[in-house]
N, C-alpha and C positions, 0 to 999 in steps of 0.2 A: 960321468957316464952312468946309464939306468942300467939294473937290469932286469931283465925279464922272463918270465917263465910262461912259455908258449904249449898247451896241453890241446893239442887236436890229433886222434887216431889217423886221418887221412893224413898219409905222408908227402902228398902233394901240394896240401896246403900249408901244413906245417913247413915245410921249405920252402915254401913263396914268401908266407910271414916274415920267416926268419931272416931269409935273403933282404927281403924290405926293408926291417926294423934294424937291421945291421946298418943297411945306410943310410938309414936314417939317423944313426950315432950310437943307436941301444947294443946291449949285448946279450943277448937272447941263448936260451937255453931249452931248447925243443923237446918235449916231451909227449908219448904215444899214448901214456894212461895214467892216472891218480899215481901210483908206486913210484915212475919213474920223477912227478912231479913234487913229490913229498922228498924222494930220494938226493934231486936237484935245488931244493929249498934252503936256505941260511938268512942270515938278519940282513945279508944283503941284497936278498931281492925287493925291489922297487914296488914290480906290476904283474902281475898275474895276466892273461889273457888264457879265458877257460872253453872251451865249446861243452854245452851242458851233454851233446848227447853222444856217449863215447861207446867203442867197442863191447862185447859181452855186456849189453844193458847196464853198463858202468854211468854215474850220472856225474857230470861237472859239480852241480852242484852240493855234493858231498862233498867237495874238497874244499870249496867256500865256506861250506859252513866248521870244516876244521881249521881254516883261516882264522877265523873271526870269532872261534871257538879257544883261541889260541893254543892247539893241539898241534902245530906243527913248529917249525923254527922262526917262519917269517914273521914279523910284526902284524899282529892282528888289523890293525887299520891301514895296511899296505893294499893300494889301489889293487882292484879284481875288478877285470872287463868279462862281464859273460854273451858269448855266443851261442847264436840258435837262428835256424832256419824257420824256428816257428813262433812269430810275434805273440803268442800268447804265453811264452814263456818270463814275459820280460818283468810279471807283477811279483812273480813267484823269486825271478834272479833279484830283484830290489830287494822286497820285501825280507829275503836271508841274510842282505848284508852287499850284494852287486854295490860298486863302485857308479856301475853303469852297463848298458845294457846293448848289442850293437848286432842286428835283424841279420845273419848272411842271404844275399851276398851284400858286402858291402865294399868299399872303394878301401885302399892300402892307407890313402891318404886320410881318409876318417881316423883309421885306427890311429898313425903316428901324431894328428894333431890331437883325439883324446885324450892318449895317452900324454903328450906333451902336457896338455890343460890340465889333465888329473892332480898330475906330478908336479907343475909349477905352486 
């Protein structure tokens, strides 16, 4: 079983995700800001799923690039799905290291078969 580390401040999304990717088999670990996601991190998290644009002008992708900076626990090349409501964000989530890149709103089932393809 995956796990995953789910970082969106709306806590209505974060609980849909999480509800989702639960049955979809993952085991999810919901978090509201970078702290709590860094806090939440071990060598055995799988996938990241980040929304770049977070509370108090906090940006997702600062925690990517301590991903792949290898400044945190997780495996530097552990799949990160970055989210945004704003397609122009997608050159900038690649370009730091995104796994992949996924426009909101997007469909539940996008994410769990992403994720599944990432990770196979």
């Amino acid at each position: 079983m995956s796990s995953v580390i789910v970082v969106d401040d709306d806590p209505t999304n974060a609980g849909l995700l999480k509800m989702l990717l639960e049955l979809d088999g993952f085991t999810v670990h919901s978090c509201a800001d970078i702290p709590q996601a860094l806090e939440a991190t071990s060598e055995d998290i799988s996938a990241y799923v980040v929304d770049i644009n977070l509370a108090r002008g906090a940006n997702g992708l600062d925690l990517l690039t301590k991903i792949r900076k290898s400044e945190t626990e997780a495996k530097s090349d552990c799949v990160v799905i970055m989210t945004s409501g704003d397609y122009r964000r997608e050159d900038e989530s690649i370009e730091r290291g995104a796994s992949t890149f996924l426009l909101k709103p997007y469909s539940p089932d996008v994410l769990s078969t992403t994720l599944n393809e990432l990770l196979s």
